[in-house]
SEVO-851064 format. One record per residue (C-alpha): y, z, x; residue number from 0. Coordinates in Angstrom, 2 decimals, decimal comma, m for minus. Each point is the difference from the previous one (the first is absolute). Example, Ala and Ser with C-alpha at 12.3 -4.5 7.8 and 13.67 -1.06 7.14 Angstrom:
// SEVO-851064
         y         z         x   vexdren
     m4,50      7,80     12,30         0
      3,44     m0,66      1,37         1
//
This chain:
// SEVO-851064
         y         z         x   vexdren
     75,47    m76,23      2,44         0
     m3,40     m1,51      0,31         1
     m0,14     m3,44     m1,44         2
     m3,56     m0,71     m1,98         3
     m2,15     m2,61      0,07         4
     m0,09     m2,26     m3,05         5
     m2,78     m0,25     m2,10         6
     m2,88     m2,35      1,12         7
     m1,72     m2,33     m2,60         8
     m2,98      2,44      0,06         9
      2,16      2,86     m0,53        10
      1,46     m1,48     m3,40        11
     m3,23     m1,23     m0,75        12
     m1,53      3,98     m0,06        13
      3,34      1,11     m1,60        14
     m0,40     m2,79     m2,92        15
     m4,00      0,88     m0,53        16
      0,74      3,51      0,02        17
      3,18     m0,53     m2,57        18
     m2,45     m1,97     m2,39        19
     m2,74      1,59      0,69        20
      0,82      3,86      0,68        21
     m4,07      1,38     m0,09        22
     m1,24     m2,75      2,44        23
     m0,41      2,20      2,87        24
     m0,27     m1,05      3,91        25
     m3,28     m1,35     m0,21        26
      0,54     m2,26     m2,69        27
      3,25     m0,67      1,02        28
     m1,73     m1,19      3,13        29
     m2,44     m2,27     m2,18        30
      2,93     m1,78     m1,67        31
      2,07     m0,55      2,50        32
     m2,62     m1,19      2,71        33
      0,24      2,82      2,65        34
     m1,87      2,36      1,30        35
      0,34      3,43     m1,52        36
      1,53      1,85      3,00        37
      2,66     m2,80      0,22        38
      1,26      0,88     m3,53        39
     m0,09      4,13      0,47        40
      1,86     m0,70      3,47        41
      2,46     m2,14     m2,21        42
      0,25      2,41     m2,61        43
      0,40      2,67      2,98        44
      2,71     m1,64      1,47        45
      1,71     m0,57     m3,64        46
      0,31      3,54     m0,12        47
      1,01      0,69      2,79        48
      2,80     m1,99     m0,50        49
      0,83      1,60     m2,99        50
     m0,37     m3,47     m1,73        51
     m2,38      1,46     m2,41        52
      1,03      3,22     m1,11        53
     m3,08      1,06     m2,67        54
     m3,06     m0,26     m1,42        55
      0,26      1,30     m3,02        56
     m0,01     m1,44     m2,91        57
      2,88     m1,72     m2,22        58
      1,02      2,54     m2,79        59
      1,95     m1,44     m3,01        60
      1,90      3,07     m1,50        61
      0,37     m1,76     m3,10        62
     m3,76     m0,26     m0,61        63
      0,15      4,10      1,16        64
      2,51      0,46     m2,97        65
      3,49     m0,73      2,00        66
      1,21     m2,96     m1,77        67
      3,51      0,16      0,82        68
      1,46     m0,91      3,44        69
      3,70      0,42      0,77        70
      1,90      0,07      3,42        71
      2,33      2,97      0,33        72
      3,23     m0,52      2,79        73
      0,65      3,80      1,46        74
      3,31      1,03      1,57        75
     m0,29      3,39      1,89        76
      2,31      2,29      1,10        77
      2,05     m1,20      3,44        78
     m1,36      1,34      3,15        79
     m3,70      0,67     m1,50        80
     m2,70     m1,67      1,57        81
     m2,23     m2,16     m2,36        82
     m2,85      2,47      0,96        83
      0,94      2,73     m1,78        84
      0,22     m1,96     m3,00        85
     m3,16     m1,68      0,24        86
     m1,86      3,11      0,57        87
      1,28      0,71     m3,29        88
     m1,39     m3,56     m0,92        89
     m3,51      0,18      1,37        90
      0,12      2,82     m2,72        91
      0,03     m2,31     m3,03        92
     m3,16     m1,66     m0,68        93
      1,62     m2,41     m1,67        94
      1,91     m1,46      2,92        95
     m1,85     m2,50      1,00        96
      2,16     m1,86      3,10        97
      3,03      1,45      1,87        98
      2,15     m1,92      2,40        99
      3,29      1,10      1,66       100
      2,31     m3,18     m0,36       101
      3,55     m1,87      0,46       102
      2,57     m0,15     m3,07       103
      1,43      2,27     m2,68       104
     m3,28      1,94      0,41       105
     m1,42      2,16      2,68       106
     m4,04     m0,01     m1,37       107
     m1,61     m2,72     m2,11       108
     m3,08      1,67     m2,14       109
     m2,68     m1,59     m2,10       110
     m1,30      1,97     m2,70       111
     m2,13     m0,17     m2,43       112
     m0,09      2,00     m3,58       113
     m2,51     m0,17     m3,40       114
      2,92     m1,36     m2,22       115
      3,74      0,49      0,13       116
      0,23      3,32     m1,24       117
     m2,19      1,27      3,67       118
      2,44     m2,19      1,58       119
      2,71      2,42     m0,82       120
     m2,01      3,07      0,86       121
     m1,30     m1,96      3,62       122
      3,74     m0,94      0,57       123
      1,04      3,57     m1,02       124
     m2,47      1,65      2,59       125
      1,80     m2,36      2,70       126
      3,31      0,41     m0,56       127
     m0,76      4,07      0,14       128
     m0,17      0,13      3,53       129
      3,53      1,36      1,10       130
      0,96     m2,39      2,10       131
     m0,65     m3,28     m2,21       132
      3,90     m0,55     m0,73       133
     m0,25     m3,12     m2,68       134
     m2,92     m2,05     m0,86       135
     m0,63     m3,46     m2,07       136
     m3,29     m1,39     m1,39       137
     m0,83     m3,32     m1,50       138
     m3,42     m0,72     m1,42       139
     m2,05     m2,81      1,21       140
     m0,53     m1,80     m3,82       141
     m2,99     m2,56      1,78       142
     m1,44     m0,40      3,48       143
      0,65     m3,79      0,78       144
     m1,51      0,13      3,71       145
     m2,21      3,02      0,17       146
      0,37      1,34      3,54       147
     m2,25     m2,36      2,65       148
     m0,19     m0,86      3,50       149
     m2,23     m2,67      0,37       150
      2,80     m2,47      0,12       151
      1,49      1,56      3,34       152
     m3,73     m0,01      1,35       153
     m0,45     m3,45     m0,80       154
      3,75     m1,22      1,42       155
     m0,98      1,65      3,46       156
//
């Protein structure tokens, strides 16, 4: 296993501009920050590279896009199946936002998303049809205390 380099104090610098400031661009990223414009596109480069940053594209609320209603669905599948097959099945539903094989009662941990409770049943319904979905439990997310980030872990490096 290859072990990474940390973050330098330029490299969280670029990753907090570009968190506040998603449209900046590499030039005036390079303006900002007080470095020449090839040193931030060789940064931003290497940040990929890395897989450190993942996208471009913009951040989409799906409760401005009509999804208001976010719940977390535990899956148990049938013994012996590989999670693939089931998330195949997954990548299906539009509404299925996240999917993450995990430890516990569970076997896949989903987030979904639905236009009131009523969907919810009907999203839930279209992924517990796949054959080898043995049991499934939802709860629904009632507020969003810590909306998901990453800027912290940046800034602890």
């Amino acid at each position: 296993m290859t072990t990474l380099s940390p973050l330098d104090d330029l490299d969280r610098q670029l990753l907090a501009l570009l968190d506040a400031q998603p449209q900046v661009g590499v030039l005036g990223a390079s303006r900002v920050l007080g470095v020449a414009r090839g040193t931030v596109q060789s940064r931003l480069d290497r940040l990929v590279r890395r897989g450190v940053i993942t996208s471009f594209a913009p951040h989409l609320d799906p409760g401005a896009m009509g999804y208001p209603v976010t719940a977390f669905c535990t899956l148990q599948i049938r013994q012996g199946t590989r999670p693939e097959e089931v998330v195949a099945h997954l990548e299906t539903v539009p509404e299925v936002l996240e999917a993450h094989t995990i430890t516990g009662d569970g076997d896949l941990m989903l987030r979904v998303v639905a236009r009131d409770n009523s969907d919810l049943q009907r999203v839930i319904d279209v992924v517990v049809a796949d054959p080898l979905v043995d049991r499934s439990s939802t709860v629904i997310a009632l507020t969003t205390r810590i909306p998901y980030r990453l800027m912290p872990l940046v800034e602890q490096e």
